[in-house]
C-alpha positions in Angstrom: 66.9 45.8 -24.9 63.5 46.7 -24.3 63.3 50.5 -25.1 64.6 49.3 -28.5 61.5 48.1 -29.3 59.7 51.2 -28.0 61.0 53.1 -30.7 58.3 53.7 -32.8 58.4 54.0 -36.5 55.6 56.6 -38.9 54.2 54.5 -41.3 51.9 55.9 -43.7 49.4 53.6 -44.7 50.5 51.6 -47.9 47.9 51.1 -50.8 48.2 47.4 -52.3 46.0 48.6 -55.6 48.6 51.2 -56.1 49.9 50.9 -60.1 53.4 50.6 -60.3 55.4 53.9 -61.3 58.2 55.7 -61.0 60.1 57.5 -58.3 62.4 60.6 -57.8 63.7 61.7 -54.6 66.3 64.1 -53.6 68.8 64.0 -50.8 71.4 66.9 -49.7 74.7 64.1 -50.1 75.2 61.9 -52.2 76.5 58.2 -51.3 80.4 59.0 -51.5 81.1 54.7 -53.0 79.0 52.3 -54.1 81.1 50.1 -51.9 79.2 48.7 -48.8 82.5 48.4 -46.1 84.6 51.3 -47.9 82.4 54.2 -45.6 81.1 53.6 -42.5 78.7 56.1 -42.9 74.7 56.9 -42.8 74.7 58.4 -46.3 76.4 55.5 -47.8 74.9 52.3 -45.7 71.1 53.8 -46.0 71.2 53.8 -49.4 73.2 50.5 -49.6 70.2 48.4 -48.0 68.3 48.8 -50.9 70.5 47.1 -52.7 72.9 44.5 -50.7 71.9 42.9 -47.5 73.0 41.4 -44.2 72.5 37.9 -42.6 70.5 40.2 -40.8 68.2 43.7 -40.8 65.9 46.0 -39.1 62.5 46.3 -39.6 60.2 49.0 -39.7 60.3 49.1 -35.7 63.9 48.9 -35.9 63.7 45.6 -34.1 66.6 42.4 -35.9 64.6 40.3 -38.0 66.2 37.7 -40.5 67.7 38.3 -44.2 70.0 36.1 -45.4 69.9 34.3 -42.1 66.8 32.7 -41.3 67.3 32.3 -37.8 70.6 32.3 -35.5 71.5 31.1 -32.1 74.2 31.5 -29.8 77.0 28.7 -29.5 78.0 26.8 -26.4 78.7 29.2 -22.9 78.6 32.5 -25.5 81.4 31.5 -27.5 80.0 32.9 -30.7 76.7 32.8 -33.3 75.4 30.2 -35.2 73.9 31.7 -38.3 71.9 29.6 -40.6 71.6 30.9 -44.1 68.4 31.3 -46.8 68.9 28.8 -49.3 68.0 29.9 -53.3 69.1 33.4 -52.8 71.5 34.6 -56.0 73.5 38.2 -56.1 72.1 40.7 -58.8 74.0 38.6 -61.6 72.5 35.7 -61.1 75.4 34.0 -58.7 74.6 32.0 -55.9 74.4 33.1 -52.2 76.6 30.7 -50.2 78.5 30.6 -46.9 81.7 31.5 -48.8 80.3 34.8 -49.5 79.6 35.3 -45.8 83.1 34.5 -45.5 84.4 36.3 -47.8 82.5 39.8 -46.9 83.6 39.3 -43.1 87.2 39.0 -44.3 87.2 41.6 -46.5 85.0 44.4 -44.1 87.0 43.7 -41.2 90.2 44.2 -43.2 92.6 47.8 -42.3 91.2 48.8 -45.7 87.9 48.9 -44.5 86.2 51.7 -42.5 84.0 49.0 -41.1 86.0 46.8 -39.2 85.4 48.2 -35.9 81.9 46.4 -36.4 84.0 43.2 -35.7 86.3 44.1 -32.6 84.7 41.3 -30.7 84.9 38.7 -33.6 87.7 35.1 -33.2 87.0 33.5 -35.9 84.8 32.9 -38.6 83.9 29.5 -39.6 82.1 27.8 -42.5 80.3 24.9 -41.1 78.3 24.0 -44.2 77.3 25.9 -47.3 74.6 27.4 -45.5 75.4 27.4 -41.5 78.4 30.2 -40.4 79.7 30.3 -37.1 81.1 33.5 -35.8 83.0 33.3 -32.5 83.9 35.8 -30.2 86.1 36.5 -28.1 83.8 36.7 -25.1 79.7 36.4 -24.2 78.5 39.1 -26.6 74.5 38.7 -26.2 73.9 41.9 -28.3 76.1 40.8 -31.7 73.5 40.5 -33.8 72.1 43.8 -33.7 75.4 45.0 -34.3 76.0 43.5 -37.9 72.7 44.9 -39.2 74.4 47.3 -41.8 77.0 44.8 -42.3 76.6 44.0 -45.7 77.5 40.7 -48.1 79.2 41.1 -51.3 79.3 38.4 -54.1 83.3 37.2 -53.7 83.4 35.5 -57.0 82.3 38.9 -58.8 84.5 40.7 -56.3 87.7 39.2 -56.9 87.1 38.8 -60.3 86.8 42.8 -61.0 90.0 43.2 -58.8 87.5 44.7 -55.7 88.6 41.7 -53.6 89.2 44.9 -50.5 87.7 47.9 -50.5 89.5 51.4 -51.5 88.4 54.4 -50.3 91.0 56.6 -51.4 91.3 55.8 -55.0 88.3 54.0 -55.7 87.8 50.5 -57.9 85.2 48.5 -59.4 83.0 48.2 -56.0 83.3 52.5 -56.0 80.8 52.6 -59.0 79.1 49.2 -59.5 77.3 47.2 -57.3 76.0 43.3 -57.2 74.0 42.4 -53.8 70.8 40.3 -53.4 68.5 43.3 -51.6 65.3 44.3 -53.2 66.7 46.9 -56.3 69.5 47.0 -58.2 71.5 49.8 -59.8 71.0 50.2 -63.8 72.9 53.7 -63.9 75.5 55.4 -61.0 76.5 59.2 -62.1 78.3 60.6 -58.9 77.0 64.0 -57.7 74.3 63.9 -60.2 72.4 60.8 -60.4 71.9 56.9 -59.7 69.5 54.8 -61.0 67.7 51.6 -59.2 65.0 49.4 -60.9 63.4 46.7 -59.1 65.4 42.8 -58.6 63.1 40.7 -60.4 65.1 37.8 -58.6 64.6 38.9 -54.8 63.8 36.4 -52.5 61.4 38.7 -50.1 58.2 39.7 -50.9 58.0 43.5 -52.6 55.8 46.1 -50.9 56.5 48.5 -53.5 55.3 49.4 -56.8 58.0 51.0 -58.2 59.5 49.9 -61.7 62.2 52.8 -61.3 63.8 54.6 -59.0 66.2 57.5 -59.2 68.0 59.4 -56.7 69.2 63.3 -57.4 71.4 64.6 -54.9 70.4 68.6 -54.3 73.0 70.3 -51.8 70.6 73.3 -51.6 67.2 72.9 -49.6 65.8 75.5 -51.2 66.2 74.1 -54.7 65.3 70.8 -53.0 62.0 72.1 -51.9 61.2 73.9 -55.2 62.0 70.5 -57.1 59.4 68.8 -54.6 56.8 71.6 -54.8 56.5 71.7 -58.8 56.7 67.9 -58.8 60.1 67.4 -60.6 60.6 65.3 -57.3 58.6 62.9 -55.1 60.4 63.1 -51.4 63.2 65.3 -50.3 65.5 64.9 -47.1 65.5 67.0 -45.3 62.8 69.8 -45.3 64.3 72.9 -44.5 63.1 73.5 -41.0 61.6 77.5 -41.8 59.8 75.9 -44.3 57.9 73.4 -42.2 54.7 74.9 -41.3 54.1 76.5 -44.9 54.4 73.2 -46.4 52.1 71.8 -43.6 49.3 73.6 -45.3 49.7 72.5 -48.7 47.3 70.0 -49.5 50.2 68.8 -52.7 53.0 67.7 -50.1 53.0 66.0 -46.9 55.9 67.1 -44.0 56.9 63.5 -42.0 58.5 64.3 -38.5 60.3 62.4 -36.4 63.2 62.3 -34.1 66.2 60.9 -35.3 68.9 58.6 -33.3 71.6 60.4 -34.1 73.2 62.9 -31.5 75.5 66.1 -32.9 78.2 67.2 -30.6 81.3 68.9 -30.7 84.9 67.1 -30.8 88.3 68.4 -29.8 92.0 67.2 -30.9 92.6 66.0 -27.2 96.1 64.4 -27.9 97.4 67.1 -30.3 100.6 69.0 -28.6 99.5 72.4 -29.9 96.4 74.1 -31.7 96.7 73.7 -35.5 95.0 76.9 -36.4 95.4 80.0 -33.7 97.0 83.3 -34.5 98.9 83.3 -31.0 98.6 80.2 -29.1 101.1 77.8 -31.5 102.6 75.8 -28.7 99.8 74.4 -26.6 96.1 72.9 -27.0 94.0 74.7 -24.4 91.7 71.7 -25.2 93.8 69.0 -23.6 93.1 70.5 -20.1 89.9 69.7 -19.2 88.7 73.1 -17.8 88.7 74.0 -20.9 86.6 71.8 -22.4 84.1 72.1 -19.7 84.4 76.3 -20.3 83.0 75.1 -23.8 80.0 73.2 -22.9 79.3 76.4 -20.8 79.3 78.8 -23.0 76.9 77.0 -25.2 73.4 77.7 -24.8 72.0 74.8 -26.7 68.0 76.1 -25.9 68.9 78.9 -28.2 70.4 77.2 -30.8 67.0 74.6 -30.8 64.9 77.6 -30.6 66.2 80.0 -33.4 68.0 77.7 -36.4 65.9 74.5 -35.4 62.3 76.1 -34.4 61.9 74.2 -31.6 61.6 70.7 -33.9 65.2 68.8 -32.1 65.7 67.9 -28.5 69.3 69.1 -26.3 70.9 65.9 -24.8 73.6 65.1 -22.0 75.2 61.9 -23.5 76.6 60.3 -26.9 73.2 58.9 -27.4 69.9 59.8 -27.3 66.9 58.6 -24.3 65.2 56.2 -26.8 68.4 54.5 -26.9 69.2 50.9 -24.8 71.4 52.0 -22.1 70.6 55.8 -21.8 71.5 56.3 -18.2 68.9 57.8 -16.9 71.2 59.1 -14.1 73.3 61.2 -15.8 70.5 62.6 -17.2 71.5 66.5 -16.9 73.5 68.3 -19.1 76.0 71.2 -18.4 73.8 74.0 -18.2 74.5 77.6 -20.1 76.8 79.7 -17.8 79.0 81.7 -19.8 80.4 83.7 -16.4 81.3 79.5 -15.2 83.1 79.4 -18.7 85.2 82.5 -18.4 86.1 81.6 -14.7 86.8 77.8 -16.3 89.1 79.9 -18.9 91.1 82.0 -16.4 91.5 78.9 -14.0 93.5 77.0 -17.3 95.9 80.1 -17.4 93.0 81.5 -20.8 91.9 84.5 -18.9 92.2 86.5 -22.4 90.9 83.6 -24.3 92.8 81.8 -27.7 92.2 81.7 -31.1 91.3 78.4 -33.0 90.1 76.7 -35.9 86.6 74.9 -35.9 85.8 72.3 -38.6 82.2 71.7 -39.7 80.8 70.3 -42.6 77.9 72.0 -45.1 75.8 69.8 -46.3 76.0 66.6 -43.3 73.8 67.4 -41.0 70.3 69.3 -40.6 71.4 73.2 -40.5 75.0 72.2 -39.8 76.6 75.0 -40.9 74.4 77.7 -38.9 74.5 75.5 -35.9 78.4 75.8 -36.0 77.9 79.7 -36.5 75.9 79.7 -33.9 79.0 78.0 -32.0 81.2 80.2 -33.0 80.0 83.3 -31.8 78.5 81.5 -28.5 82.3 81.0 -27.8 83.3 84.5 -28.4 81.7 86.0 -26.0 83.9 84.2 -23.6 86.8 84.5 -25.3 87.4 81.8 -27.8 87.4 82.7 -30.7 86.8 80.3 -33.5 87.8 80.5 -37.3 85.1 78.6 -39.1 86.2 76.4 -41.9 82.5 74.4 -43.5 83.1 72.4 -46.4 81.2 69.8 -47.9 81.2 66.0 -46.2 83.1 64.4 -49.1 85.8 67.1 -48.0 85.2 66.9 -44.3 86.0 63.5 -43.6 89.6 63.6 -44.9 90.1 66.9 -42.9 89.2 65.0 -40.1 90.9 62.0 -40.5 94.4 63.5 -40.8 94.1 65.9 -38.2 93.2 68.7 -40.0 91.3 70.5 -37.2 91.2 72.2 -33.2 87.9 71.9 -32.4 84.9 69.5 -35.3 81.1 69.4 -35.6 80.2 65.6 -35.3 76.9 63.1 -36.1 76.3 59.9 -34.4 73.7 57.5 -34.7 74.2 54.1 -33.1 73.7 51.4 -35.3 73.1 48.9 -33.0 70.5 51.5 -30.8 73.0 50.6 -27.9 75.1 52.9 -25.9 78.0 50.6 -26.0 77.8 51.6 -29.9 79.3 55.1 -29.4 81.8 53.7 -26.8 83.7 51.8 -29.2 83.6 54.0 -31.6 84.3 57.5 -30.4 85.4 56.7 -26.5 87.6 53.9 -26.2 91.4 54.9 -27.2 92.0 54.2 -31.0 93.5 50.7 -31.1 94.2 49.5 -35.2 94.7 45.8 -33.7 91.7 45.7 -31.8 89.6 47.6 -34.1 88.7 50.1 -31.8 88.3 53.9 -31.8 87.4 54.2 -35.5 85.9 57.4 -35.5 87.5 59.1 -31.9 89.4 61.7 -34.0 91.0 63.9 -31.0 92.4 60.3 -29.7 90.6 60.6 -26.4 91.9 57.9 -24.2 90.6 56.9 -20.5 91.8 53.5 -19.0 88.5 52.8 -17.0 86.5 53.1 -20.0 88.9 51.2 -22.3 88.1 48.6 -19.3 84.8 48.9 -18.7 84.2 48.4 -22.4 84.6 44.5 -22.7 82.6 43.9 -19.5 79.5 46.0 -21.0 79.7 44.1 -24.3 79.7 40.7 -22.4 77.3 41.4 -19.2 74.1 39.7 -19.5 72.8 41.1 -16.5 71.1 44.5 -17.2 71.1 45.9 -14.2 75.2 45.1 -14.1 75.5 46.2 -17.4 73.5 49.9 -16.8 75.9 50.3 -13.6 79.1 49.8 -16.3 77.6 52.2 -18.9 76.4 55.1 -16.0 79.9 54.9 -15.0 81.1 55.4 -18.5 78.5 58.4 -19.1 79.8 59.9 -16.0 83.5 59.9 -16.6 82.7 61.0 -20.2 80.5 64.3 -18.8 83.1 65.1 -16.1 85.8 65.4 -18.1 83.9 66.9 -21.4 85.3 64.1 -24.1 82.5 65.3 -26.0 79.8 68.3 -26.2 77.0 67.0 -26.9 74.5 69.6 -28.5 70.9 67.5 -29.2 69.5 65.2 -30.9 68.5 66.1 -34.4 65.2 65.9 -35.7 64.0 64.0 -39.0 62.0 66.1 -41.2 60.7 64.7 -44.6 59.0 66.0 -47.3 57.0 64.1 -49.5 54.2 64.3 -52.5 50.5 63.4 -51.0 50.4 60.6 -53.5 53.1 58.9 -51.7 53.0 56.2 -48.9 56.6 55.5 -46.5 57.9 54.4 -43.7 60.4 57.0 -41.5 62.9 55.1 -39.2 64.6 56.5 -36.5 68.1 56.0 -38.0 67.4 58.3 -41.0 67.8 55.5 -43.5 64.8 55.8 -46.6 63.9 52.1 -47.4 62.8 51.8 -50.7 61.0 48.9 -50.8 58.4 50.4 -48.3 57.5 52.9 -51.2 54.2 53.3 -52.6 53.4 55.5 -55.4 49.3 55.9 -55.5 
């Protein structure tokens, strides 16, 4: 778990005699809920952990350090956790923070109505010992659990149940959607989707404030251009991202300051690997090329991913071979190599799987996700035409996207994926193993990718102690991943923020803006 540690985040130094003031910053989307274990996703938990919180967090250096919990310790032979809870803590409204509510929040996010229970896959039982000591027991040794529930969040279950949000609703929304009530460090005063939320300062945190602010707003712009000219005339303090032509200009204006980082998030394609046919070619209706492996391995081919970094990202992201990136715990450093650009191998990869003319298919990207996502899947799509497969682009906005994805709605998707544990067992449970409701496993593999070693090899890397072991188990997984091109993955994409010079931050590697590291000078 070292290299976790190694990750280091920009701080800019933070001025103490700073008077308190206001502050404005922009985003491209918006938080689709309110509702902390509705959306497992970065938009939606970064902005939440300004508001609830988790028995535990990550600091600036992304390393676990205590929140609700004060301290924890494993039980018996690695049967479970031991948490031990901060006494005098109370939600937003005043109630108190007990066990119950630990309870309660573990029930209710690891429910099928939540899109967070795969957090829990290795989770017995959850036990109140006291009302403040909470035992979760697993199922086996699971020496990195801890890390893993840093984004899970605790809800108040009195103020739940009582405004009929005792499970969350992503479909159709309920109180949770639009109102919040954690303990973190602000709260929400005013929630306008799509235009603009409000947060002012929890006069009844328990932690000590490193911020000055006395309000906080957050205006979603979709267009980086009118995100940039809102930064530049002051109407806002911080944008995310910059666009990345814009960078050096902005570099030499003494008014703005341009943070940049790498993030821990990877972007790769996806394919519908169990679908019977293609969903969206002119000609080939009763097959998927993209179950037969050759073709999948034609695609990572035919990319040339050093272009694509060099001409829509100016140089400022980094091409990877695996689901995560090299700062991550378990990169394996012998699968290091990716599938170089050889668009002759991908035509020869083509012909072999009986696609000597090519096929016609449908690619689904989103808009307004990911850092130039739209013209990195343009890019795509006419990298793939020159050997033959030619893509229909479809790029819609994430609030869109997901439900595209989730029912199938696609050949061929544009996918994120940060691990929020900085593990590489993270993206194996998620998007590798085959999707299991019961176990809680395969949340976000859309294509339903399946492979029986690493469905096995996935309970021994969550329970091996032994690192050298456990870097054996996930090389093996890398490799059988790569060889048979589950994924393509692209690069890891780079963070890029834009602030006023009178601001002082902290950038973390997952992407997620902190408020209460926010100084105003």
């Amino acid at each position: 778990m070292q290299r976790l540690f190694q990750i280091a985040a920009l701080t800019l130094g933070l001025a103490s005699s700073a008077q308190a003031a206001e502050f404005t910053w922009s985003v491209t989307t918006d938080p689709q809920t309110m509702d902390p274990h509705a959306v497992n996703s970065a938009p939606v938990l970064g902005f939440l952990n300004n508001i609830y919180e988790g028995l535990v967090r990550r600091g600036k250096d992304m390393a676990i350090e205590p929140a609700l919990a004060t301290s924890w310790e494993p039980i018996g032979e690695g049967e479970g956790w031991r948490f031990n809870l901060r006494e005098g803590v109370t939600f937003h409204d005043g109630s108190p923070f007990t066990a119950e509510d630990v309870l309660f929040s573990y029930q209710r996010a690891s429910d099928e109505a939540s899109d967070t229970r795969s957090w829990f896959a290795p989770v017995s039982d959850v036990v109140v010992v006291d009302e403040f000591t909470v035992d979760i027991m697993t199922s086996a040794p699971n020496p990195i659990f801890p890390s893993s529930i840093a984004n899970w969040m605790i809800m108040d279950s009195g103020w739940a149940e009582a405004n009929n949000a005792g499970l969350p609703d992503k479909e159709n929304g309920n109180h949770a959607t639009l109102n919040t009530n954690g303990t973190g460090a602000f709260r929400v005063t005013a929630r306008e989707p799509g235009l603009r939320t409000v947060l002012e300062p929890f006069d009844g945190w328990w932690g000590d404030a490193e911020h000055n602010i006395t309000r906080a707003e957050l205006k979603p712009i979709q267009n980086p251009a009118t995100a940039l000219a809102a930064l530049l005339s002051g109407d806002v303090d911080f944008i995310n991202p910059v666009p990345i032509q814009d960078v050096a200009r902005l570099k030499e204006n003494p008014e703005v300051e341009v943070i940049q980082g790498i993030e821990a998030r990877v972007i790769m394609l996806g394919f519908s690997h169990e679908a019977s046919a293609l969903k969206y070619s002119a000609e080939t209706t009763d097959a998927n090329p993209f179950a037969d492996v050759r073709v999948r391995q034609a695609v990572a081919h035919a990319i040339n991913v050093p272009a694509i970094l060099q001409t829509i990202m100016r140089g400022n992201a980094e091409e990877v071979s695996q689901l995560v990136s090299p700062a991550m715990n378990g990169y394996s450093q012998a699968r290091a190599d990716r599938s170089g650009y050889d668009p002759d191998r991908a035509r020869a990869l083509l012909a072999d799987a009986g696609y000597a003319d090519g096929f016609s298919f449908g690619l689904k990207c989103p808009n307004d996700r990911y850092l130039n996502d739209e013209s990195v899947c343009q890019a795509v799509t006419g990298m793939l035409a020159q050997v033959g497969m030619r893509a229909t682009l479809d790029a819609m906005p994430v609030q869109n996207y997901w439900p595209e994805l989730r029912a199938d709605n696609y050949d061929m998707y544009l996918l994120g994926w940060s691990p929020g544990t900085f593990d590489a067992e993270h993206p194996i449970r998620f998007l590798a193993s085959t999707p299991n409701e019961e176990k809680k496993l395969g949340s976000w593999n859309f294509g339903g990718y399946s492979n029986a070693r690493v469905d096995a090899l996935l309970p021994m890397i969550q329970s091996e102690i032994d690192a050298t072991k456990r870097q054996a188990m996930i090389d093996e997984v890398t490799q059988i991943l790569q060889d048979e091109a589950a994924y393509v993955p692209l690069y890891v994409q780079p963070l890029v923020w834009g602030t006023r010079s009178n601001i002082a931050l902290t950038q973390r590697p997952d992407n997620f803006f902190i408020l209460r590291w926010v100084t105003v000078n």
